[in-house]
N, CA, C and O atoms as a GROMACS GRO file, in nm:
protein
  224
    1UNK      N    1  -1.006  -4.174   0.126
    1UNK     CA    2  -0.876  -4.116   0.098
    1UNK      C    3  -0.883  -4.021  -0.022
    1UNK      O    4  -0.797  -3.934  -0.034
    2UNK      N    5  -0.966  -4.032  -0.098
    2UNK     CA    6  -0.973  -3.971  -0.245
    2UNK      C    7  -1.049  -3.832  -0.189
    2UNK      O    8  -1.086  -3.760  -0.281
    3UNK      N    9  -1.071  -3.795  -0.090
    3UNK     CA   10  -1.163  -3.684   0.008
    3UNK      C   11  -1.056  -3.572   0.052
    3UNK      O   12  -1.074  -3.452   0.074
    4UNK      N   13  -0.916  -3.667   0.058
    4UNK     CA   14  -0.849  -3.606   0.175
    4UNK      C   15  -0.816  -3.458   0.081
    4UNK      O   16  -0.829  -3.365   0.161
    5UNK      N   17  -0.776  -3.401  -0.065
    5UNK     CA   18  -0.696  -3.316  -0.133
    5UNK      C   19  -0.832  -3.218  -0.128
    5UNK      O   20  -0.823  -3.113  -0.064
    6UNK      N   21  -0.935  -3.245  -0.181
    6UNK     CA   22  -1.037  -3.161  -0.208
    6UNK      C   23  -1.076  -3.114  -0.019
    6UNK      O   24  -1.066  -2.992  -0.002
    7UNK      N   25  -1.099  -3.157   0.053
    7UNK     CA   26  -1.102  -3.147   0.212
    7UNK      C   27  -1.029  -3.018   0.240
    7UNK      O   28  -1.066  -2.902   0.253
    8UNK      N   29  -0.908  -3.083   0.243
    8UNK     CA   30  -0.782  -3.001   0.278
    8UNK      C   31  -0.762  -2.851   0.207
    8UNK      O   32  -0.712  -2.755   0.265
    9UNK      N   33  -0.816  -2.850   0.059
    9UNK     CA   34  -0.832  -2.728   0.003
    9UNK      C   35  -0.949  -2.648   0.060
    9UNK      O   36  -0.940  -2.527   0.078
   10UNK      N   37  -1.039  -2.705   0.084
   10UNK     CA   38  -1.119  -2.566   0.105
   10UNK      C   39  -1.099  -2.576   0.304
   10UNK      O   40  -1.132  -2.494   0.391
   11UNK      N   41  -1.044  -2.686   0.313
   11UNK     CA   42  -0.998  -2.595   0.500
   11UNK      C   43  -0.924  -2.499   0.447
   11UNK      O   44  -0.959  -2.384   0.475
   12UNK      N   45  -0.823  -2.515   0.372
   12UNK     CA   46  -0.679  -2.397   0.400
   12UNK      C   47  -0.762  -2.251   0.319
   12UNK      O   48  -0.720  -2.143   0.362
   13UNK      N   49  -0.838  -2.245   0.242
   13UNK     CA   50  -0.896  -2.172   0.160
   13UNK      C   51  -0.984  -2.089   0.277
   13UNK      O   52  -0.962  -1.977   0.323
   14UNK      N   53  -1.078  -2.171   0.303
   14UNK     CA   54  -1.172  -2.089   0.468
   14UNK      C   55  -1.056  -2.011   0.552
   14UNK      O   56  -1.083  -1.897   0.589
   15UNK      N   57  -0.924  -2.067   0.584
   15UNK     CA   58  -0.905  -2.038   0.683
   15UNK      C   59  -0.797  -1.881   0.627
   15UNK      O   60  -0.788  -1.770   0.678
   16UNK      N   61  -0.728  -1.941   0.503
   16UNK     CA   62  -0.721  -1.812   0.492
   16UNK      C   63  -0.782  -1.661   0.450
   16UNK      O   64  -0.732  -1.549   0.439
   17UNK      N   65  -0.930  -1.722   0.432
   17UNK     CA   66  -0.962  -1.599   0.406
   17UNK      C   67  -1.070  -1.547   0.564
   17UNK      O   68  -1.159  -1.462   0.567
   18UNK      N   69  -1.025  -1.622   0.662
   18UNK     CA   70  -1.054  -1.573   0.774
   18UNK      C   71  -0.918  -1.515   0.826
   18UNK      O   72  -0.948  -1.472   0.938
   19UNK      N   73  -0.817  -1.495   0.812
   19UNK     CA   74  -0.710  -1.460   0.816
   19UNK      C   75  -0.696  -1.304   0.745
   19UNK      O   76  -0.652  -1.200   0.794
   20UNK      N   77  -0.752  -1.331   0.612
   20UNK     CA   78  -0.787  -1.231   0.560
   20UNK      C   79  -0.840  -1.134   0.630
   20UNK      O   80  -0.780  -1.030   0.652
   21UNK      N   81  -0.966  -1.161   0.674
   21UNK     CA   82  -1.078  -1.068   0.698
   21UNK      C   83  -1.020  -0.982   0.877
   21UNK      O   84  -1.052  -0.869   0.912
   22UNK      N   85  -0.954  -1.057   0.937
   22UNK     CA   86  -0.930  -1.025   1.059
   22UNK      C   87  -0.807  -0.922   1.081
   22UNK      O   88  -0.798  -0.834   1.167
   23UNK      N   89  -0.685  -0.969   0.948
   23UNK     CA   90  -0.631  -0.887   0.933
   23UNK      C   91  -0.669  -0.743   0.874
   23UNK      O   92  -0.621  -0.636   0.912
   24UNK      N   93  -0.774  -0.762   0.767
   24UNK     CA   94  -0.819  -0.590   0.748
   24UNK      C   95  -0.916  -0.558   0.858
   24UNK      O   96  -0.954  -0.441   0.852
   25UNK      N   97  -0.976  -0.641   0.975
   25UNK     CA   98  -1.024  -0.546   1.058
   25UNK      C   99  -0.904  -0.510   1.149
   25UNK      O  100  -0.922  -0.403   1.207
   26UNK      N  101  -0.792  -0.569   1.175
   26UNK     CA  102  -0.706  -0.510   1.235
   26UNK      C  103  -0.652  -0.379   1.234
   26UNK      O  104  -0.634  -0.302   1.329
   27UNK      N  105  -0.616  -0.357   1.056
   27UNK     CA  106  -0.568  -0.235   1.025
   27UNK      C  107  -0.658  -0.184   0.983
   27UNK      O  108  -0.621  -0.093   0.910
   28UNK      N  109  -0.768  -0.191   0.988
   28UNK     CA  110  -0.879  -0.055   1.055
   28UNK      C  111  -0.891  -0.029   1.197
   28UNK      O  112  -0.954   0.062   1.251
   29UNK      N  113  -0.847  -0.086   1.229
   29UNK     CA  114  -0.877  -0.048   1.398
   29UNK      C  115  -0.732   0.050   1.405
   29UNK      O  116  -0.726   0.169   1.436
   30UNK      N  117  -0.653  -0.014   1.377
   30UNK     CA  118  -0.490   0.077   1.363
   30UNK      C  119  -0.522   0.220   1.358
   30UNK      O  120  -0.528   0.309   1.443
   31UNK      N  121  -0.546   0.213   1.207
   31UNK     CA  122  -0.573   0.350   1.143
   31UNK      C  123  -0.672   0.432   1.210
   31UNK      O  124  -0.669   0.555   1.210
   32UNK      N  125  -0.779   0.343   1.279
   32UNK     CA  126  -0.859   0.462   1.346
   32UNK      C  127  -0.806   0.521   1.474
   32UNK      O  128  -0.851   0.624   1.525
   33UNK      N  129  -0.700   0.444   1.527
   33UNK     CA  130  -0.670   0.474   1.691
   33UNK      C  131  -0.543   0.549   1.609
   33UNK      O  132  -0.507   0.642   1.682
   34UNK      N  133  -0.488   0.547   1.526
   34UNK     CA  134  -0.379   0.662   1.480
   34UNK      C  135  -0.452   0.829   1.458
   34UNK      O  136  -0.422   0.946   1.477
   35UNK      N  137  -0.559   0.752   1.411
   35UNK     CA  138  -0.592   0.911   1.321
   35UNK      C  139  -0.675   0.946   1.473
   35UNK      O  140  -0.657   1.068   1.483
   36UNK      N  141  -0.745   0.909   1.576
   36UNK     CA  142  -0.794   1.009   1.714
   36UNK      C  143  -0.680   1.026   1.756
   36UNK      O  144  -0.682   1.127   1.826
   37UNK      N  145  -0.532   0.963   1.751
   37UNK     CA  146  -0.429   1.024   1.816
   37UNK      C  147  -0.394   1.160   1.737
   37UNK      O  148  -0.364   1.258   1.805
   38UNK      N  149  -0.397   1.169   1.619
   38UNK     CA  150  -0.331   1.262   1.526
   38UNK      C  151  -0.451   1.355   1.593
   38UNK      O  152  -0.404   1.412   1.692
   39UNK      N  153  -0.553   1.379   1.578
   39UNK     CA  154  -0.692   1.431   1.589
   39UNK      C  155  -0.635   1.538   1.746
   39UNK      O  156  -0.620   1.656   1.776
   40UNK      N  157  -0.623   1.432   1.793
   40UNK     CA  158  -0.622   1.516   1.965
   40UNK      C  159  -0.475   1.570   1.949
   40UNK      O  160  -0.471   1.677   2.009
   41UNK      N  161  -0.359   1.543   1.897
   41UNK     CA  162  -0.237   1.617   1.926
   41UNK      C  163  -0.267   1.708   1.866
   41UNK      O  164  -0.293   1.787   1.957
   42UNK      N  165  -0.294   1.784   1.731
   42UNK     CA  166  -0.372   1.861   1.650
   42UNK      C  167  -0.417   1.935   1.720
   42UNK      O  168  -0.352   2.039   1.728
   43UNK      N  169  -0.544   1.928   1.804
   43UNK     CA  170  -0.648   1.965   1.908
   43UNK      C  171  -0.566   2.057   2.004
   43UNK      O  172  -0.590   2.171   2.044
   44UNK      N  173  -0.443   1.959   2.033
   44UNK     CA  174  -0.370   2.033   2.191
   44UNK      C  175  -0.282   2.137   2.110
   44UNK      O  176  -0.203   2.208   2.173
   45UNK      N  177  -0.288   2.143   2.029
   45UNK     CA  178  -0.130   2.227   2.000
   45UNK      C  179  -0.217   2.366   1.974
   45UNK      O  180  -0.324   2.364   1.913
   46UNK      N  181  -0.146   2.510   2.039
   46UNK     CA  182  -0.219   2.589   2.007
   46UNK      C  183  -0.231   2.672   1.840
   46UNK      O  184  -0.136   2.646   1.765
   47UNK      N  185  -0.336   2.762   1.786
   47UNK     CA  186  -0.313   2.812   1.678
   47UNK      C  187  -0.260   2.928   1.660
   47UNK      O  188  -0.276   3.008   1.753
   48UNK      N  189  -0.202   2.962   1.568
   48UNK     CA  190  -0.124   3.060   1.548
   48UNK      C  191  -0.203   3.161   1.431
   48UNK      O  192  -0.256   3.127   1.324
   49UNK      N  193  -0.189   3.320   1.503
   49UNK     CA  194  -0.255   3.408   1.418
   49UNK      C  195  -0.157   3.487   1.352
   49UNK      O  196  -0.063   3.544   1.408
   50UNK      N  197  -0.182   3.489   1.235
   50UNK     CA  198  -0.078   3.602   1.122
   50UNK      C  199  -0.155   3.710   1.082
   50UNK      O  200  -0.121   3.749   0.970
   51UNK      N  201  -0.234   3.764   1.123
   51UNK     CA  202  -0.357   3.853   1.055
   51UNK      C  203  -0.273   3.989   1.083
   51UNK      O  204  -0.268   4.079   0.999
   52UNK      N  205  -0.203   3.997   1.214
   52UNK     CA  206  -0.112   4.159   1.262
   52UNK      C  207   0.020   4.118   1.228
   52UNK      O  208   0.105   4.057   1.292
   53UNK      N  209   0.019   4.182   1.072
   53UNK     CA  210   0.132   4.189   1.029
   53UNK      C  211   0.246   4.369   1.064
   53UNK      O  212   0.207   4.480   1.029
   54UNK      N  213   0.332   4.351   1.112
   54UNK     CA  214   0.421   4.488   1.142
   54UNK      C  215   0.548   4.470   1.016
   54UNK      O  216   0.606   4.365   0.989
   55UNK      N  217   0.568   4.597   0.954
   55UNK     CA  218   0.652   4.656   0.867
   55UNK      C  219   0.766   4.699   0.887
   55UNK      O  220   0.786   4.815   0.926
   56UNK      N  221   0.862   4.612   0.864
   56UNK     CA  222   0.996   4.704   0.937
   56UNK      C  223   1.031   4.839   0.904
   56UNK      O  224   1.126   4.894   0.960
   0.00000   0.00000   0.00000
């Protein structure tokens, strides 16, 4: 019984820092599937030239 406090701390301790770790691979995965979305809308949109400027 004198097992059970020290036990119990490093379960909850492991587990949250597996909690941890899964959540920052999560929001890396986020951020990378945002930024190829940003990447390709970027991509599709056409560019615009200002170089022929006319003088009223």
């Amino acid at each position: 019984m004198s097992y059970l406090l020290p036990v119990t701390t490093f379960i909850l301790i492991g587990l949250g820092a597996f909690c941890l770790f899964i959540s920052i691979e999560n929001d890396r995965q986020i951020r990378e599937a945002s930024r190829r979305k940003q990447q390709s809308i970027l991509s599709a949109t056409p560019t615009m030239v200002f170089s022929k400027r006319t003088e009223p």
